[in-house]
MARLUMVEX-214211 format. One record per residue (C-alpha): residue in one letter; y, x, z. Coordinates in steps of 0.05 Angstrom, whole numbers, padded with zeros to 5 digits, always signed. Each point is the difference from the previous one (the first is absolute). Layout:
! residues N
AYXZ
...
! end
This chain:
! residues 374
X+01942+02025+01292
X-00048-00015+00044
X-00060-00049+00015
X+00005-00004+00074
X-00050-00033+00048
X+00000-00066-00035
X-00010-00036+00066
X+00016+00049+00055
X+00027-00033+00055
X-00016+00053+00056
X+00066-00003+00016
X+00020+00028+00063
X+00059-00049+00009
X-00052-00055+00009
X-00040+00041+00035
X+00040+00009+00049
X+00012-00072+00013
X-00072-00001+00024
X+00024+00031+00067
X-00005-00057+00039
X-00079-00017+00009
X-00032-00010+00069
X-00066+00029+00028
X-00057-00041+00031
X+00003+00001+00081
X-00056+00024+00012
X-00006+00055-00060
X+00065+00042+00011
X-00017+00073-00024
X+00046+00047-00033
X-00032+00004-00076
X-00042-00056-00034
X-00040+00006-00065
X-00020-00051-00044
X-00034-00009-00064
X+00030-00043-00055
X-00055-00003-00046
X-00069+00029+00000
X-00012+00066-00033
X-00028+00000-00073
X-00024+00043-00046
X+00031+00016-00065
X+00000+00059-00065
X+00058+00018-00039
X+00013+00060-00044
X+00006+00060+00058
X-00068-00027+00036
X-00035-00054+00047
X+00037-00015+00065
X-00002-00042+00063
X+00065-00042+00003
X+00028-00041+00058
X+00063-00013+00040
X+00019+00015+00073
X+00071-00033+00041
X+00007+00034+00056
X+00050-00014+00053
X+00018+00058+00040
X+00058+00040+00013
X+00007+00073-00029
X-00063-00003-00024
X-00024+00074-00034
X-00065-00003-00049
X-00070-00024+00008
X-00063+00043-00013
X-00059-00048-00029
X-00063+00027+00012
X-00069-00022-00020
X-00067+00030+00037
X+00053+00044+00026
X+00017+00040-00061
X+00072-00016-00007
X+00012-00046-00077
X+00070-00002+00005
X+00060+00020+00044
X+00064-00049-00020
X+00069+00009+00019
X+00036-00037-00057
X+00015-00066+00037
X+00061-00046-00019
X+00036-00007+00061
X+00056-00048+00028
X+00006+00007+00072
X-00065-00010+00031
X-00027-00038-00060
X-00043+00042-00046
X-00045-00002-00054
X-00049+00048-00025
X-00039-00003-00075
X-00066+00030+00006
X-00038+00022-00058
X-00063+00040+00017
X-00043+00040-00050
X-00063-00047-00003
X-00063+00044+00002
X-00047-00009-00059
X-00054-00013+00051
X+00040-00048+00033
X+00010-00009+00088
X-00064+00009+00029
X+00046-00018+00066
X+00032-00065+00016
X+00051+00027+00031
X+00066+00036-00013
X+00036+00039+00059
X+00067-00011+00007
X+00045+00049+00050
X+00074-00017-00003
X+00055+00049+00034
X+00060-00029+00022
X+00053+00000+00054
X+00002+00055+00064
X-00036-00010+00059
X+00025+00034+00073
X-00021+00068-00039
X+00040-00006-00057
X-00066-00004-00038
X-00003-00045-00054
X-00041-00070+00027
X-00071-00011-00030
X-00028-00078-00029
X-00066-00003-00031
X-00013-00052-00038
X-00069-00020-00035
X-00014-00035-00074
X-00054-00024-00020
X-00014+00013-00070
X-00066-00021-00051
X-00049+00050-00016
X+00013-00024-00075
X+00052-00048-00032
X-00006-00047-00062
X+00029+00025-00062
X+00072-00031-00010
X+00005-00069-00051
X+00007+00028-00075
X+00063-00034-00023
X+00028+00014-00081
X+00072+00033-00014
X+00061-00049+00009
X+00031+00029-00062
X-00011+00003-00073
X-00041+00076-00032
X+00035+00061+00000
X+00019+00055+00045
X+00028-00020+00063
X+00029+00036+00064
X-00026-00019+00053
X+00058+00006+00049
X-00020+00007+00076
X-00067-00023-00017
X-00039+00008+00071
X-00009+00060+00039
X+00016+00029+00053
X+00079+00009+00005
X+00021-00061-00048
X+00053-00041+00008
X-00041-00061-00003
X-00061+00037+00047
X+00057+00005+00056
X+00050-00064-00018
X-00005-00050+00056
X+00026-00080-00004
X+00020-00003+00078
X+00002-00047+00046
X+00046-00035+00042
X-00028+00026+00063
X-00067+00037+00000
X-00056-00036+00026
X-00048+00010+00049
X-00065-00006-00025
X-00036-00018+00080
X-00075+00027-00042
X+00034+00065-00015
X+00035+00008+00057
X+00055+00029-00048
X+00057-00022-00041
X+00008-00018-00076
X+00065+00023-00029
X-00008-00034-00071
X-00051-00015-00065
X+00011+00044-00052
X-00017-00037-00062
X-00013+00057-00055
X-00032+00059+00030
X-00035-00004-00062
X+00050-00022-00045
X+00027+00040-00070
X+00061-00001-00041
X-00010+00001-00080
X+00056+00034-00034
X-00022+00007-00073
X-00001+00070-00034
X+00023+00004-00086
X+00002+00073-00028
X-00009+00023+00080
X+00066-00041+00017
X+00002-00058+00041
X+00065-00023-00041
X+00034+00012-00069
X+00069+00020-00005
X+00035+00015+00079
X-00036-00059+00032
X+00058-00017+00012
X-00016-00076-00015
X-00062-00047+00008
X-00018-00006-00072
X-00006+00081+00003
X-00059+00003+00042
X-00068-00012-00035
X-00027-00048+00050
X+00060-00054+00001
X-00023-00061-00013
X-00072+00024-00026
X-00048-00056+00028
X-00037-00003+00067
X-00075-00015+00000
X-00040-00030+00051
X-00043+00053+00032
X-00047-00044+00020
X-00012-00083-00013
X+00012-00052+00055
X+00050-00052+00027
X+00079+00008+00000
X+00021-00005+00075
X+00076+00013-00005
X+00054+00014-00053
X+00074+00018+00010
X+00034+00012-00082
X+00077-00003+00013
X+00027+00069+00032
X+00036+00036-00047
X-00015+00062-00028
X+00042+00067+00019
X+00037+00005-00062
X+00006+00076+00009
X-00056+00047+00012
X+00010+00041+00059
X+00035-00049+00040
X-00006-00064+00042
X+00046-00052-00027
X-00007-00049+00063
X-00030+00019+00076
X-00077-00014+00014
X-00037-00026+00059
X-00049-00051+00011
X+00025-00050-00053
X+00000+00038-00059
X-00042+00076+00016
X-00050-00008-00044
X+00036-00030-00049
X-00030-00060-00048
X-00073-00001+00017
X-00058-00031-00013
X-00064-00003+00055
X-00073-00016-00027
X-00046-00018+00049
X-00080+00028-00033
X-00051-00039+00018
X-00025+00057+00057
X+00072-00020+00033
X+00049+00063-00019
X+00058-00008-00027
X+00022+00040-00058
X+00073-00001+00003
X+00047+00027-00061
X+00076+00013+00020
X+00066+00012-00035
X-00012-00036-00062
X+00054-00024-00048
X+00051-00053+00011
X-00033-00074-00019
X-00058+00040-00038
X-00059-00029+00042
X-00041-00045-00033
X-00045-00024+00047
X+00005-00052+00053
X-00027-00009+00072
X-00069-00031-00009
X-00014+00024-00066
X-00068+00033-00010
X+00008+00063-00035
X-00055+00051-00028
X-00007+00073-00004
X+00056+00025-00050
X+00033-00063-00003
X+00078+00019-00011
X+00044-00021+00055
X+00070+00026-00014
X+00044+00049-00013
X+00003+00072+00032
X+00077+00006+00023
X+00047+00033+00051
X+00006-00052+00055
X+00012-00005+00073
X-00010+00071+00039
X-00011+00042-00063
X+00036+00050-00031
X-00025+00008-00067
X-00041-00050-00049
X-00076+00012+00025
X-00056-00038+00029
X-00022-00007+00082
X-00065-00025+00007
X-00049-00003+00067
X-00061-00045+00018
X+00007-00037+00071
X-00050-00018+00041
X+00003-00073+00037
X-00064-00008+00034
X+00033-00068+00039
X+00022-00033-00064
X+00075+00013+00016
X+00048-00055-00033
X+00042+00031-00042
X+00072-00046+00001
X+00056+00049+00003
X+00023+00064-00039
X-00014+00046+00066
X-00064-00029+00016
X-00037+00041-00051
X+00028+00073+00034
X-00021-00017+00068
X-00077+00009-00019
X-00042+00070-00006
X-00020+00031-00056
X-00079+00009-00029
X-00013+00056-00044
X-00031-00010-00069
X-00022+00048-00065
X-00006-00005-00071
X-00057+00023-00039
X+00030+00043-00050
X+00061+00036-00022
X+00018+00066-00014
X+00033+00055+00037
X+00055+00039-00038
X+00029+00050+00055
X+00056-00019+00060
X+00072-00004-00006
X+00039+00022+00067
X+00023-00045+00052
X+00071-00040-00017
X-00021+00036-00075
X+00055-00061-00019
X+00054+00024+00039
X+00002+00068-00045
X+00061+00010-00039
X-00010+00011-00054
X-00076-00020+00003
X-00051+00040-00036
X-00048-00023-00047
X-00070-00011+00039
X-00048+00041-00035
X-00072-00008+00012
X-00045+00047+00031
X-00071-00032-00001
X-00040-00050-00020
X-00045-00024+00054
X-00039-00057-00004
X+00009-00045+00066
X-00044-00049+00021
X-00015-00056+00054
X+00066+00034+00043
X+00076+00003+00003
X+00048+00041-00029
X+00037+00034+00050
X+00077+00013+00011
X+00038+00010-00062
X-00055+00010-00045
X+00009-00012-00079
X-00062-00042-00014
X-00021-00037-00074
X-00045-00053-00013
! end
């Protein structure tokens, strides 16, 4: 059994419908870059890092080497690609002195020129010589010990899922094309952990797993935006009962606007558990529903991710919500009790987690498939 990518929808079969986009007259060049989001700044459990998002548009496009004051900070390679369409997730170490240049150097290698030599684009970001500190939020999820499955980092499934759209669109400030939002850069799944299991029994059934139907708590007070309660659960752990896509992804969710204007959205709760209503004023802790198995989600668990809606976006219909981008956030305490591997739930039979530390974590993020308590 598995807890997939609770929303991933990087899928290349709606990818490729994207295809079909026009450039500008009188900007017709053979790679564009554009910036989705600004960079921020955030810490989780392996150490401080420099996080942002490039689309570029460019065919056979090879790696980039980032450079800062010359000394070369990164060289990146990893890019989802569908055609010409490609995305890179950049996570930088973040020096403890910070950037004492506004500038990062981008040189991108792509194509062949008349040589046969790969073609050259440089491309310049700005960056901030600091950043603020990320919004503290508190855990969605009752005490205990927790995995934290593709918490953020560099190579998770919710660091590199895109939401696409239609057609890409030119962005005429850029000079560059934007392929999607990606909702939950930031986001985790909670699966809980009982005796170092995530279930009793095989797992073989909802009621096995220790988080079904354990309540969901508001991380942080505010206004209900949006609710959607009625999707059914997948009756059988490890399986999809019903196909997903932009009705039903996230499964029932609720979206609470705080009063800076993020969203905290909480996905995949139980069938007709929500107890809250659009409008209602909820505070910190406040139950909301039930943690289930619905919509895009493979086993009982938890999605959450903050949003950030800096225009006071309406939110009217199920998709709206997964067509915004993601702000990172931390809490101020928990406790770090080792790593279980990547897909650790796919592992038949799976092995009792066994802690191998206790490290006190504060102010930060746990990182990819850490076991955390609090």
């Amino acid at each position: 059994m598995q807890i997939k990518n609770s929303l991933i929808f990087i899928l290349f079969s709606l990818l490729a419908l994207m295809m079909s986009c026009h450039k500008e007259d009188n900007d017709v060049r053979d790679i564009y870059v554009a910036l989705p989001a600004k960079p921020v700044k955030i810490t989780n459990t392996a150490g401080t890092w420099l996080v942002y998002e490039l689309h570029v548009k460019a065919a056979s496009l090879e790696d980039v080497a980032i450079y800062h004051n010359d000394q070369l900070v990164l060289a990146y390679s990893d890019f989802i690609t569908v055609e010409d369409l490609n995305i890179a997730s950049v996570w930088i170490e973040y020096p403890d002195t910070g950037w004492p240049y506004k500038q990062l150097i981008h040189e991108f290698r792509y194509g062949k020129n008349a040589s046969g030599e790969a073609n050259k684009y440089i491309y310049n970001l700005n960056v901030e010589t600091d950043y603020p500190e990320p919004k503290h939020i508190d855990f969605p999820v009752p005490k205990g010990i927790w995995l934290a499955e593709g918490a953020p980092g560099s190579n998770s499934y919710h660091t590199r899922a895109l939401f696409p759209f239609q057609t890409p669109v030119y962005d005429p400030l850029q000079r560059g094309y934007l392929i999607g939002n990606n909702p939950q850069r930031f986001a985790i799944d909670y699966a809980r952990l009982e005796n170092g299991l995530p279930y009793k029994n095989d797992g073989k059934t909802l009621e096995d797993w220790h988080c079904y139907n354990m309540p969901i708590l508001a991380a942080e007070g505010g206004r209900v935006l949006f609710i959607q309660s009625d999707i059914p659960d997948n009756k059988t752990p490890g399986k999809l009962d019903y196909p997903t896509d932009l009705t039903n992804a996230t499964g029932n969710v609720v979206y609470i606007e705080h009063a800076d204007g993020s969203i905290g959205t909480y996905c995949h709760l139980k069938e007709n558990s929500i107890i809250v209503r659009e409008g209602d004023v909820v505070n910190k802790g406040q139950e909301l529903g039930k943690l289930g198995n619905s919509g895009n989600s493979f086993a009982p668990h938890l999605h959450l991710h903050v949003l950030d809606n800096p225009n006071g976006k309406k939110l009217t219909e199920y998709s709206d919500g997964l067509f915004m981008e993601s702000l990172p956030y931390s809490f101020a305490a928990f406790v770090k009790l080792g790593a279980l591997p990547v897909d650790y739930l796919t592992q038949e039979p799976i092995v009792p987690f066994v802690p191998t530390m206790e490290r006190d974590c504060r102010d930060m993020l746990p990182a990819e498939s850490d076991v955390i308590a609090f």
